[in-house]
N, C-alpha and C positions, 0 to 999 in steps of 0.2 A: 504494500500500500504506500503510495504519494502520499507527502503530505506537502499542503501550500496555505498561504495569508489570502482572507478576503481582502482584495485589493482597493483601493482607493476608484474615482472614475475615471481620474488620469490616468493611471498607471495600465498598462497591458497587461494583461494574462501572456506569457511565452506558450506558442504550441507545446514545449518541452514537460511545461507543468500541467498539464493537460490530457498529455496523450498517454494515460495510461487506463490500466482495468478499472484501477479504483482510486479514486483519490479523496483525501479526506480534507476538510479545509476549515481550517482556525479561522473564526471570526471572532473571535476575544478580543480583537485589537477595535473592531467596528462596535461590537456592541457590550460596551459595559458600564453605558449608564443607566440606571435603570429608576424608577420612581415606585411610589408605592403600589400605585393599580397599573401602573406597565413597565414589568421589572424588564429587569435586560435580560435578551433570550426570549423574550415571549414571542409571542405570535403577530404581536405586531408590529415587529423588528423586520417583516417579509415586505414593507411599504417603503423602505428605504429605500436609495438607489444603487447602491452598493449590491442590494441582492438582486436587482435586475441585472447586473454586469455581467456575472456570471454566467446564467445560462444564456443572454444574447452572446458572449463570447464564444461560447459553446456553438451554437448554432451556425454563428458564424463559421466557425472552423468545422462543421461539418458539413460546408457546403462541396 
């Protein structure tokens, strides 16, 4: 297993960190502020634009 950083929206994803079976990926760096009714980690950490990066990164490189 890969492991990689949720990245910033500047930042690229490398094909490199990418192209494997399984890869796991730290976003501890994106989400650790968290409040009382929306702790960090929740579910509504998925509205951020950081977690769209990804899988459009994704998509992109499998075209």
């Amino acid at each position: 297993m890969f492991t990689t950083h949720l990245l910033s929206l500047d930042e690229r994803y490398p094909l490199s960190a990418l192209d494997h079976r399984f890869v796991s990926i730290d976003a501890s760096g994106v989400y650790v502020r968290g409040r009382r009714l929306s702790p960090a980690g929740a579910h509504s950490d998925r509205v951020r634009p950081e977690s769209a990066h990804l899988p459009l990164t994704l998509a992109n490189y499998s075209r």
